[in-house]
SEFINU-389918 format. One record per residue: x, y, z of N, C-alpha, C in turn; residue number from 1; residue in one letter. Coordinates in nm, 3 decimals, always signed. Layout:
SEFINU-389918
atom n.X:X	n.Y:Y	n.Z:Z	ca.X:X	ca.Y:Y	ca.Z:Z	c.X:X	c.Y:Y	c.Z:Z	nr:NUM	rest:A
...
***
This chain:
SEFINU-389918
atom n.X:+0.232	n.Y:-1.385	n.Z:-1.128	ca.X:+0.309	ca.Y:-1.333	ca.Z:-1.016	c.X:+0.239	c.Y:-1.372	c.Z:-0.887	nr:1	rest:X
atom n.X:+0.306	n.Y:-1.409	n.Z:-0.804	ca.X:+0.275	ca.Y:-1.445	ca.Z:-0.663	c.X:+0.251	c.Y:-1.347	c.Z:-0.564	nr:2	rest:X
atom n.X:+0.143	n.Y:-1.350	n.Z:-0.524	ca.X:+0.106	ca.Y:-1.222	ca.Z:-0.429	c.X:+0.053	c.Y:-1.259	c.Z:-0.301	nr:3	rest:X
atom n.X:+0.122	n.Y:-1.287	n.Z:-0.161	ca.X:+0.026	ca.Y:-1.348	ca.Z:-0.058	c.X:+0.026	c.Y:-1.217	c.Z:+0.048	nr:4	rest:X
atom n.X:-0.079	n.Y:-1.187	n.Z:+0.111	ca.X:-0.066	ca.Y:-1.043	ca.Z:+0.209	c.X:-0.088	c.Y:-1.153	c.Z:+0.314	nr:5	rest:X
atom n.X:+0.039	n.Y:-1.149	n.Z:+0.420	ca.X:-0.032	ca.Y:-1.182	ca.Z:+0.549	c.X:+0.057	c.Y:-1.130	c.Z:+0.674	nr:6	rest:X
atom n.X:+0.007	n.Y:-1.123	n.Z:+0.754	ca.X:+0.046	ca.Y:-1.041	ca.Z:+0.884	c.X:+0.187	c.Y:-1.088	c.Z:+0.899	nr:7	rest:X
atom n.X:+0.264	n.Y:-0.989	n.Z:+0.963	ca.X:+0.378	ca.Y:-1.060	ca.Z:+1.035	c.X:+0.424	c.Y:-0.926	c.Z:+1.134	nr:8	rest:X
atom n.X:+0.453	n.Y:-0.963	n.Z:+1.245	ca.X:+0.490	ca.Y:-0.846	ca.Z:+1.340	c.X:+0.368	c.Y:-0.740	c.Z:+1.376	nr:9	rest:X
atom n.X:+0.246	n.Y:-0.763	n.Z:+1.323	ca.X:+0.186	ca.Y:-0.680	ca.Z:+1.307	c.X:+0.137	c.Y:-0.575	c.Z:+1.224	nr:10	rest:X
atom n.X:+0.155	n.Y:-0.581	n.Z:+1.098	ca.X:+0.145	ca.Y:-0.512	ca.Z:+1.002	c.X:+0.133	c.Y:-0.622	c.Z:+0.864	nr:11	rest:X
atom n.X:+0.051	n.Y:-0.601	n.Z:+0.803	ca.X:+0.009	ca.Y:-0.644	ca.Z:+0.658	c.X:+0.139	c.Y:-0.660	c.Z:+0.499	nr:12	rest:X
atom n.X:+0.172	n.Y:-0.795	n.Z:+0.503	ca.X:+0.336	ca.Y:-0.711	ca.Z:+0.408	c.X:+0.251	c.Y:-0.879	c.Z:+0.337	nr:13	rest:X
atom n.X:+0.272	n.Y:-0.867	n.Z:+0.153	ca.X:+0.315	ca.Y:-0.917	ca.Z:+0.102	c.X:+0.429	c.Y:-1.003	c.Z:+0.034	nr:14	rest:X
atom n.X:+0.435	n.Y:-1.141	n.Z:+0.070	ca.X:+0.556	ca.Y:-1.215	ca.Z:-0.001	c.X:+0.499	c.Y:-1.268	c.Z:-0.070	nr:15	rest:X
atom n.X:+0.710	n.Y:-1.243	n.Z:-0.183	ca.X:+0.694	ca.Y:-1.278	ca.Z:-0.273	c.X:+0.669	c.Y:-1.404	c.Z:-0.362	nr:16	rest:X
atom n.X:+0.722	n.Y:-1.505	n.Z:-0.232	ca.X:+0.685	ca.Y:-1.637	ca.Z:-0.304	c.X:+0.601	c.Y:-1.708	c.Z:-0.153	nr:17	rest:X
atom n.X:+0.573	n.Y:-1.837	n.Z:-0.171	ca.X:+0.499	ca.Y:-1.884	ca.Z:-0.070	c.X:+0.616	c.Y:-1.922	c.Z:+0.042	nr:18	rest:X
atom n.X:+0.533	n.Y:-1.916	n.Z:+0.146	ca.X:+0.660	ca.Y:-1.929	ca.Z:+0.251	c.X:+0.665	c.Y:-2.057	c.Z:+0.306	nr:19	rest:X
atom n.X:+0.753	n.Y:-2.143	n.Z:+0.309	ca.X:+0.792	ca.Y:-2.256	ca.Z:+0.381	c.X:+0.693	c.Y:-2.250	c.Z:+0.516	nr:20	rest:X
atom n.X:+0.632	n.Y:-2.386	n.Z:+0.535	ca.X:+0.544	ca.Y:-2.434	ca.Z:+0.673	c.X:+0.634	c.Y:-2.401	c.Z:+0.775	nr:21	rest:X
atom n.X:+0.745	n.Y:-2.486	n.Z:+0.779	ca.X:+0.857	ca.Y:-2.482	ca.Z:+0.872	c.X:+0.927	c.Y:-2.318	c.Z:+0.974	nr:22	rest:X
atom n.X:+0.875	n.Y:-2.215	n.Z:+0.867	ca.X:+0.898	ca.Y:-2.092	ca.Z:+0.900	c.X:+0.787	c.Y:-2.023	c.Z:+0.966	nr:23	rest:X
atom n.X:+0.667	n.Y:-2.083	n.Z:+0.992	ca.X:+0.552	ca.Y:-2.032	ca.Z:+1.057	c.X:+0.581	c.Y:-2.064	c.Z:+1.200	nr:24	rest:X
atom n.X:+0.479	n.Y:-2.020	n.Z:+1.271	ca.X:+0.444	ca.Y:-1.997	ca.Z:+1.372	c.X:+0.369	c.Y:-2.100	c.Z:+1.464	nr:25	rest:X
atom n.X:+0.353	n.Y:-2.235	n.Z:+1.559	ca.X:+0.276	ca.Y:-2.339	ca.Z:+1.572	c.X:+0.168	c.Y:-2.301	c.Z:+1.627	nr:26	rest:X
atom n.X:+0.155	n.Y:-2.187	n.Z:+1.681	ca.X:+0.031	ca.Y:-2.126	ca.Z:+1.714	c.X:-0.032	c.Y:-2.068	c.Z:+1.682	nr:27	rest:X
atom n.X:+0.025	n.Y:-1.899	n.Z:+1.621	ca.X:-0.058	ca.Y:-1.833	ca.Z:+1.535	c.X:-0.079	c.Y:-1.822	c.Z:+1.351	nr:28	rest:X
atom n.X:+0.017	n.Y:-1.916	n.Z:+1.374	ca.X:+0.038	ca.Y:-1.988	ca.Z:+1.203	c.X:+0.082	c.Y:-1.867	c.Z:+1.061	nr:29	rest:X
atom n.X:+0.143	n.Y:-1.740	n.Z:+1.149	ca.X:+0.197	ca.Y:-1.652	ca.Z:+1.050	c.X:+0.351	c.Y:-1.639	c.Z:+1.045	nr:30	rest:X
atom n.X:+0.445	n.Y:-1.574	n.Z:+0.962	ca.X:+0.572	ca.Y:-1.588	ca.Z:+0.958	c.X:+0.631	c.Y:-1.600	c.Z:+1.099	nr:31	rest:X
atom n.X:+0.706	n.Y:-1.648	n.Z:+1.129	ca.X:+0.795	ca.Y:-1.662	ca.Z:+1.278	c.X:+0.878	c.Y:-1.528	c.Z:+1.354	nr:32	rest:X
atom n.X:+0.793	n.Y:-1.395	n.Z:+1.460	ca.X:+0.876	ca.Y:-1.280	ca.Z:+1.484	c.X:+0.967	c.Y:-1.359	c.Z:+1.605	nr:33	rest:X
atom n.X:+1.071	n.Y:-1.347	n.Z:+1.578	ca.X:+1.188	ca.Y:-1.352	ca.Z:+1.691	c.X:+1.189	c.Y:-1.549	c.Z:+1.742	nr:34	rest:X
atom n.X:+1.178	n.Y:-1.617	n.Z:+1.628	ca.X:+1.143	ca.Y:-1.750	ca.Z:+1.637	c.X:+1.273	c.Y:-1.812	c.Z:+1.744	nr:35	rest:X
atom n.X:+1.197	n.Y:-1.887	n.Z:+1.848	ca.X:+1.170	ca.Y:-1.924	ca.Z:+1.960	c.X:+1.160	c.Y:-2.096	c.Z:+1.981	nr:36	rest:X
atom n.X:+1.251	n.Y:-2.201	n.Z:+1.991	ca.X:+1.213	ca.Y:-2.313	ca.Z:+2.000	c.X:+1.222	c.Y:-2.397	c.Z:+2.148	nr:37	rest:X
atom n.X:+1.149	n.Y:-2.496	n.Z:+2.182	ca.X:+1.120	ca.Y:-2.526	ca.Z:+2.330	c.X:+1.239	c.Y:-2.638	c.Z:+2.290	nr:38	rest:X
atom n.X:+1.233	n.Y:-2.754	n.Z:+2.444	ca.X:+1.334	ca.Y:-2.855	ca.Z:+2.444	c.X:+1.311	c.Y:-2.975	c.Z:+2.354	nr:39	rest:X
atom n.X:+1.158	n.Y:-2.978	n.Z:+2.328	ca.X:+1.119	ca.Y:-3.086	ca.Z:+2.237	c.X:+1.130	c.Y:-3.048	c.Z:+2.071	nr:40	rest:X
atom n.X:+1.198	n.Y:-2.928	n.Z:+2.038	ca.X:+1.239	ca.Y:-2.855	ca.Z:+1.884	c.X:+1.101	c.Y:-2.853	c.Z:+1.829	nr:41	rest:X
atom n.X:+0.993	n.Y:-2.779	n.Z:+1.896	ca.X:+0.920	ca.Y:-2.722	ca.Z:+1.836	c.X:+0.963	c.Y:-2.553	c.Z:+1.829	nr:42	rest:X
atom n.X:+0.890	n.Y:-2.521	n.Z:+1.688	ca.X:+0.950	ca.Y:-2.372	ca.Z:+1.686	c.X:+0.811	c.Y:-2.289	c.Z:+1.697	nr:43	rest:X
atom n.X:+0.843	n.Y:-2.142	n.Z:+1.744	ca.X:+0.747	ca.Y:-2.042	ca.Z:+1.750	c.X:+0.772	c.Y:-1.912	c.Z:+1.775	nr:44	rest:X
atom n.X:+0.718	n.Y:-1.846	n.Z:+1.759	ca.X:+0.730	ca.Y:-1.682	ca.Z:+1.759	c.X:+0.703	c.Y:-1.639	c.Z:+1.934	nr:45	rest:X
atom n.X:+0.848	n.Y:-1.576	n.Z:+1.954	ca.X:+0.879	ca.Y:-1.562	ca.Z:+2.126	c.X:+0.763	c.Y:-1.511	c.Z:+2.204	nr:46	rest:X
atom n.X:+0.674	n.Y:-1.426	n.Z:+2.131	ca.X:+0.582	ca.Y:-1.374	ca.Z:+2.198	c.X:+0.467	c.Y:-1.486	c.Z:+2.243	nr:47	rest:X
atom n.X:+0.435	n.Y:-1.531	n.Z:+2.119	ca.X:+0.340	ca.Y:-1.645	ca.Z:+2.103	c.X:+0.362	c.Y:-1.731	c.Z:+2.238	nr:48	rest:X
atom n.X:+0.523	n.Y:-1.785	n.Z:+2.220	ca.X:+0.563	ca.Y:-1.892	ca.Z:+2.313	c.X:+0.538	c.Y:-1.832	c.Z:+2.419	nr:49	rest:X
atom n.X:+0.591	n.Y:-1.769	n.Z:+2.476	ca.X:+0.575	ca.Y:-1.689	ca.Z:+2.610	c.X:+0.430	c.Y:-1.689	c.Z:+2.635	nr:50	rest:X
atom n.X:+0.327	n.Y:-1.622	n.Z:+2.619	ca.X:+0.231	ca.Y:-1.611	ca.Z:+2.592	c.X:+0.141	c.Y:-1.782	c.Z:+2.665	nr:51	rest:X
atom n.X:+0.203	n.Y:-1.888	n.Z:+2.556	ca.X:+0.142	ca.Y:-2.007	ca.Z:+2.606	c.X:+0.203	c.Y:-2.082	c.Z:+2.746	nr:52	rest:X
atom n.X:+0.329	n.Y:-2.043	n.Z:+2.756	ca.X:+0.385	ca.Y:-2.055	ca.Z:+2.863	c.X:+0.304	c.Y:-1.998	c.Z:+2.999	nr:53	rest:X
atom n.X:+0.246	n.Y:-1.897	n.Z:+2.953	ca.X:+0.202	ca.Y:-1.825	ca.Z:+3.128	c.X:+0.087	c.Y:-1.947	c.Z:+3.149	nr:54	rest:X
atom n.X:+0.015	n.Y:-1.999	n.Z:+3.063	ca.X:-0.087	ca.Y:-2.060	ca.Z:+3.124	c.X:-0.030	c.Y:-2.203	c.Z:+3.134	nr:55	rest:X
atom n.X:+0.045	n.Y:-2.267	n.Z:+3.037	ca.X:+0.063	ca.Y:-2.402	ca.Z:+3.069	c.X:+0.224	c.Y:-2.409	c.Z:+3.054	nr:56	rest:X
atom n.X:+0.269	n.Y:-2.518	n.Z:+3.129	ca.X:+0.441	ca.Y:-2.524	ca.Z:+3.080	c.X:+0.478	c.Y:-2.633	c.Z:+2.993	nr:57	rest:X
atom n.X:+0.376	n.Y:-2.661	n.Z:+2.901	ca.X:+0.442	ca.Y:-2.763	ca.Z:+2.813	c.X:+0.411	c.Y:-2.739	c.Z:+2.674	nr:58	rest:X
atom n.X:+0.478	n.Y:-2.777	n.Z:+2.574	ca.X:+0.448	ca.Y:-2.733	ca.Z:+2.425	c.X:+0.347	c.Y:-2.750	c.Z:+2.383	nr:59	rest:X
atom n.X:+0.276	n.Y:-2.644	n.Z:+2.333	ca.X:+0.158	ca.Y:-2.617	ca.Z:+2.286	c.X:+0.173	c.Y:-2.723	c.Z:+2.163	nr:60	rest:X
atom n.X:+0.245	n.Y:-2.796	n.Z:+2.053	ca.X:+0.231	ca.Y:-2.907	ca.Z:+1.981	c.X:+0.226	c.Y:-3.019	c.Z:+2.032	nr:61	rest:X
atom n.X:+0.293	n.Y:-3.051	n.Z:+2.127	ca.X:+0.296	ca.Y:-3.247	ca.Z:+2.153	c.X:+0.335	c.Y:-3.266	c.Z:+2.323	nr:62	rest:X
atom n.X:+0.246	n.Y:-3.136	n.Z:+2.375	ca.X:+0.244	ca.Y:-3.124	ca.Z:+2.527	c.X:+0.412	c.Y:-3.160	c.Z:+2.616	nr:63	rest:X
atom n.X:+0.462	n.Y:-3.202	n.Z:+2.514	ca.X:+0.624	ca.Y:-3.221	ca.Z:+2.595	c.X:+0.729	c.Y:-3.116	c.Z:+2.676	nr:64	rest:X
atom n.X:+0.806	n.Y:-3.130	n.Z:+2.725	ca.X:+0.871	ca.Y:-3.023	ca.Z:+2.798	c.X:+0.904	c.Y:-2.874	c.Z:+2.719	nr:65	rest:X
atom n.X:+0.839	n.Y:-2.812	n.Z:+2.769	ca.X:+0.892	ca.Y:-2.653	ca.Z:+2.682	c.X:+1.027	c.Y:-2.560	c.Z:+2.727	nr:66	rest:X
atom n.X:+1.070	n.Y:-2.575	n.Z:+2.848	ca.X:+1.160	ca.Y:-2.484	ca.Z:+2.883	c.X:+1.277	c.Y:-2.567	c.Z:+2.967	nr:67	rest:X
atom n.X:+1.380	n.Y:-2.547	n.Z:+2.902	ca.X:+1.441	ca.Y:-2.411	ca.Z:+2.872	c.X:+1.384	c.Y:-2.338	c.Z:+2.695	nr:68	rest:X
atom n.X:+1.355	n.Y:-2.235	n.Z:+2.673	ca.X:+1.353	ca.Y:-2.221	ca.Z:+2.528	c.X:+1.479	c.Y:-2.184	c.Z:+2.489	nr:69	rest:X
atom n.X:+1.539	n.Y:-2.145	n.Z:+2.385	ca.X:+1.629	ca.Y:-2.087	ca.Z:+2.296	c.X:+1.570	c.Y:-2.050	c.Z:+2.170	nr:70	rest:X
atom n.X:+1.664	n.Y:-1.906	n.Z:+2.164	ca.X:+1.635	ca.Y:-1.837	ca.Z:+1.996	c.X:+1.696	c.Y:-1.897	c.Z:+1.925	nr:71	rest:X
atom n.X:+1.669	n.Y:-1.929	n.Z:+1.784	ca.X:+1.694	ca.Y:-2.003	ca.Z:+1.671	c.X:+1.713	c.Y:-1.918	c.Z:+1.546	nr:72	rest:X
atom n.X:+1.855	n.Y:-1.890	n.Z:+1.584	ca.X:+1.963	ca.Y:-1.796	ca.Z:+1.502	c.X:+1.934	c.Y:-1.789	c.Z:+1.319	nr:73	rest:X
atom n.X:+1.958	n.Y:-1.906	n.Z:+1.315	ca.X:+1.929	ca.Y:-2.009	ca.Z:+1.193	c.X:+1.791	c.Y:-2.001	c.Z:+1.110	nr:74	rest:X
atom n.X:+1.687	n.Y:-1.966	n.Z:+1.199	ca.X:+1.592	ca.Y:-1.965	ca.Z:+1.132	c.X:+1.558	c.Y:-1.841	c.Z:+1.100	nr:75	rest:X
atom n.X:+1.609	n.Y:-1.724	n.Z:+1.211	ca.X:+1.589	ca.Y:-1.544	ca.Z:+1.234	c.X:+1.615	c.Y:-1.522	c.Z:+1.106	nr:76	rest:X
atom n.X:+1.779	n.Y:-1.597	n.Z:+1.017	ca.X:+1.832	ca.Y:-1.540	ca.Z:+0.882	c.X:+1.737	c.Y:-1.579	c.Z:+0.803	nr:77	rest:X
atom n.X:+1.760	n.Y:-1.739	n.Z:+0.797	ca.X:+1.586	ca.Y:-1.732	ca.Z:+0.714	c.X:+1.490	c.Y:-1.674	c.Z:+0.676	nr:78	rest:X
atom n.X:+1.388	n.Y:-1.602	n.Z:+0.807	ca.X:+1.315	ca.Y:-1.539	ca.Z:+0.785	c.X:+1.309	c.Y:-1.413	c.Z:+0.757	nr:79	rest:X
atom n.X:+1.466	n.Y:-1.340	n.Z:+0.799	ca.X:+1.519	ca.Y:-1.235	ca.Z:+0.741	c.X:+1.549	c.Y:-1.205	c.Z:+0.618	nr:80	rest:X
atom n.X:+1.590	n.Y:-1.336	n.Z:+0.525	ca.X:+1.605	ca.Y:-1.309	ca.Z:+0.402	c.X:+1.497	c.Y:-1.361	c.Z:+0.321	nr:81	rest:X
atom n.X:+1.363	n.Y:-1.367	n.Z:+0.352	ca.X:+1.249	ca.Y:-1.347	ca.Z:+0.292	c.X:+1.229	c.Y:-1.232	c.Z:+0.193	nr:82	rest:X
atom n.X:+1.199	n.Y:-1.261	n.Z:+0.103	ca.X:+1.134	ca.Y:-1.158	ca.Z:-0.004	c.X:+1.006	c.Y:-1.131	c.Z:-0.028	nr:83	rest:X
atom n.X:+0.996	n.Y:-0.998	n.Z:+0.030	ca.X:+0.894	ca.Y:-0.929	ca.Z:+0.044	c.X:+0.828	c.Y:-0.746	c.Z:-0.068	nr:84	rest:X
atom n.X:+0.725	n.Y:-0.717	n.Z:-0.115	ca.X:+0.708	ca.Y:-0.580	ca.Z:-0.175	c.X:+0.730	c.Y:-0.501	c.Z:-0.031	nr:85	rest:X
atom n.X:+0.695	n.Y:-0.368	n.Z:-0.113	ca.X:+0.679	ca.Y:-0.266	ca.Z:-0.052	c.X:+0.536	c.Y:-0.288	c.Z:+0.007	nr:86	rest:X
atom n.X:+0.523	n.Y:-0.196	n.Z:+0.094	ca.X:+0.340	ca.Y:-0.177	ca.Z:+0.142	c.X:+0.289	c.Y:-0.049	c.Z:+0.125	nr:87	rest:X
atom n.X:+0.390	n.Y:+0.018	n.Z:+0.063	ca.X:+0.374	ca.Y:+0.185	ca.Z:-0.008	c.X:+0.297	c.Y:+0.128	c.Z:-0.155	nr:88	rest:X
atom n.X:+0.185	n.Y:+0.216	n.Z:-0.195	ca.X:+0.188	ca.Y:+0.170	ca.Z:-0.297	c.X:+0.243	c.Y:+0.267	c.Z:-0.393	nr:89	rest:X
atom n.X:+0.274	n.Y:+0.258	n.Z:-0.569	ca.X:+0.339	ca.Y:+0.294	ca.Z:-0.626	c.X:+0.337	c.Y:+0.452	c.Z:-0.623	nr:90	rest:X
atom n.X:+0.408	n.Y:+0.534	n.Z:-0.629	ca.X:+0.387	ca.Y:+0.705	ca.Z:-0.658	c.X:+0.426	c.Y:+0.768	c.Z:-0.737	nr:91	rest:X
atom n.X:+0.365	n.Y:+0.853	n.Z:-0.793	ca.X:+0.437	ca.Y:+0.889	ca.Z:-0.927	c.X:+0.494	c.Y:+0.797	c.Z:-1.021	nr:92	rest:X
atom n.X:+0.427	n.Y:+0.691	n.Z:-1.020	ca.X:+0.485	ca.Y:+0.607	ca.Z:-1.146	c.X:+0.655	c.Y:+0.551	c.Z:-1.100	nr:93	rest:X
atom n.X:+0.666	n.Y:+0.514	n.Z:-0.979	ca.X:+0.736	ca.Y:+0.499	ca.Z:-0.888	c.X:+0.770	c.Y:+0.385	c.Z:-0.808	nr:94	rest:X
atom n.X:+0.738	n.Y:+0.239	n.Z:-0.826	ca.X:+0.747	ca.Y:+0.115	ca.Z:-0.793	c.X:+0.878	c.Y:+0.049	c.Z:-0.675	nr:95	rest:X
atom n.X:+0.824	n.Y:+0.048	n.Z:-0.576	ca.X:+0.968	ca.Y:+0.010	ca.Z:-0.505	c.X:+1.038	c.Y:-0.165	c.Z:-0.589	nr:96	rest:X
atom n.X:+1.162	n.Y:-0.171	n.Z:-0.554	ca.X:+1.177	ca.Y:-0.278	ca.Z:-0.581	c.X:+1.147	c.Y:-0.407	c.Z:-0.471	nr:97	rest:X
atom n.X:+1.145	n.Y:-0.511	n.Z:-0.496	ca.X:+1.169	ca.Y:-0.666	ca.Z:-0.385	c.X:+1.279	c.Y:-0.646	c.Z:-0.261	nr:98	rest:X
atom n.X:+1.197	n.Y:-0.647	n.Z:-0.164	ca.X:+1.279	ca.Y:-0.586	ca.Z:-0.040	c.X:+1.315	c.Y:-0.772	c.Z:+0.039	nr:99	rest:X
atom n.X:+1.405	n.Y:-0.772	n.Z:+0.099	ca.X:+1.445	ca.Y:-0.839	ca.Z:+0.193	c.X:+1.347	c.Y:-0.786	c.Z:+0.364	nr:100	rest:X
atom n.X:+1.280	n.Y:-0.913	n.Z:+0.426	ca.X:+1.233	ca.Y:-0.904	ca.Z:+0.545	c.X:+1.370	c.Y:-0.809	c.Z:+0.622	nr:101	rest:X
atom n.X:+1.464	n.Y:-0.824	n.Z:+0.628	ca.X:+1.557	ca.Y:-0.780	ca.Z:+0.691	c.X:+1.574	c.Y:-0.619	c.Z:+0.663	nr:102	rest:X
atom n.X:+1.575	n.Y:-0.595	n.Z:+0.563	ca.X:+1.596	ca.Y:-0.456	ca.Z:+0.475	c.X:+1.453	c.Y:-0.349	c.Z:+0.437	nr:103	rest:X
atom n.X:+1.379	n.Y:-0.433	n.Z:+0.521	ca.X:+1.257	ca.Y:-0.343	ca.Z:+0.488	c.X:+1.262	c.Y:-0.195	c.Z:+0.586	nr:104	rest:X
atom n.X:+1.258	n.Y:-0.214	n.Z:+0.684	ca.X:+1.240	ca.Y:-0.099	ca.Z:+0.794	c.X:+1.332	c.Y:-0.020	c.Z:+0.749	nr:105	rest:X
atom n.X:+1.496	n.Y:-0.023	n.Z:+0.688	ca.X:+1.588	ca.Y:+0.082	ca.Z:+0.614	c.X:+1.512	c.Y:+0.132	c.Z:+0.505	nr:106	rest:X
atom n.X:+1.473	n.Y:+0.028	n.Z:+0.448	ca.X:+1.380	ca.Y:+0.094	ca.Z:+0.293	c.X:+1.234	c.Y:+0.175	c.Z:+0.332	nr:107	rest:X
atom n.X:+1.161	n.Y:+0.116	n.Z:+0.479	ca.X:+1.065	ca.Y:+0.242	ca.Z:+0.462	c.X:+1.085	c.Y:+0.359	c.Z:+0.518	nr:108	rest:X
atom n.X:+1.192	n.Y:+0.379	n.Z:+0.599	ca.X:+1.219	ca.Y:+0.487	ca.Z:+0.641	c.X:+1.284	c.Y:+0.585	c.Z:+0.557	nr:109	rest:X
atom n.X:+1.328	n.Y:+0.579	n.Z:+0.439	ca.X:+1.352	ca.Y:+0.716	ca.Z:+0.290	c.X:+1.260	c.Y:+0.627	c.Z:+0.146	nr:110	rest:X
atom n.X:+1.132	n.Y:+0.581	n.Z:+0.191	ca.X:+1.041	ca.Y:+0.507	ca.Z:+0.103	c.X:+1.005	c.Y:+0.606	c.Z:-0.011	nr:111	rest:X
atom n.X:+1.037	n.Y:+0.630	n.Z:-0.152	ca.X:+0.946	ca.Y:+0.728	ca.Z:-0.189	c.X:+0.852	c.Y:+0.724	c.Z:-0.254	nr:112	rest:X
atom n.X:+0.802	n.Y:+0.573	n.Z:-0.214	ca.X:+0.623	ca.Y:+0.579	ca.Z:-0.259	c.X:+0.543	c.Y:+0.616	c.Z:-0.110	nr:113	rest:X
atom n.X:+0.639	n.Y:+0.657	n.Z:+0.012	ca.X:+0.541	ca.Y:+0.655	ca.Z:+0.153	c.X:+0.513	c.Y:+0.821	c.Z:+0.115	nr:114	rest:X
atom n.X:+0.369	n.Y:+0.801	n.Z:+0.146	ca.X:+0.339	ca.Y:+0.931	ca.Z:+0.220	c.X:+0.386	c.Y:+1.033	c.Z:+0.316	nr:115	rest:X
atom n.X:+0.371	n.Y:+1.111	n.Z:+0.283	ca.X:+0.453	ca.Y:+1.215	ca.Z:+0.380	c.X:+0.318	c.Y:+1.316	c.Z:+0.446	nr:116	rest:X
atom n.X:+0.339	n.Y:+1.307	n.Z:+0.597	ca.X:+0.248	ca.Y:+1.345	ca.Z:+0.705	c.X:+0.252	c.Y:+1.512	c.Z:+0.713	nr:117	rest:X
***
């Protein structure tokens, strides 16, 4: 079974299979949040982009024109329909099933392997 933990949005989530290069990030090299591409079709995570934008105005890959940017609809589903575990771990003999990137935040909010405060 395939198990990779790596950041995305800020929080630690395991997928289930390896994730396509193409779906990363050109800067911080983790899944793509709110993926972001400049005029030369490099892609990146809006924050990231923004971010490299304040200091320089050209693409952080192949220095070429960065702006105008546009969100990249196409890739959001993509990375939305990623398959991902839970980050609850099991309770009571209690195993969540394979969540969709998209469907996770519905599933941890009535999670019943989450802890309760």
């Amino acid at each position: 079974m395939y198990s990779n933990a790596e950041d995305y949005g800020g929080r630690s989530l395991s997928f289930v299979r390896p994730v396509n290069e193409a779906l990363r990030c050109g800067i911080c090299y983790c899944v793509m949040v709110d993926p972001t591409s400049t005029v030369c079709g490099h892609s990146f995570c809006k924050a990231c982009l923004h971010a490299s934008l304040s200091h320089a105005s050209t693409c952080p890959t192949c220095e070429g024109q960065a702006r105008p940017t546009v969100q990249i609809n196409v890739l959001k589903q993509l990375i939305g329909s990623l398959e991902v575990r839970c980050p609850n771990p099991p309770r009571d003999g209690v195993e969540c099933p394979v969540l969709t990137l998209d469907g996770l935040d519905r599933h941890l909010s009535h999670c019943p392997c989450r802890r309760h405060q």
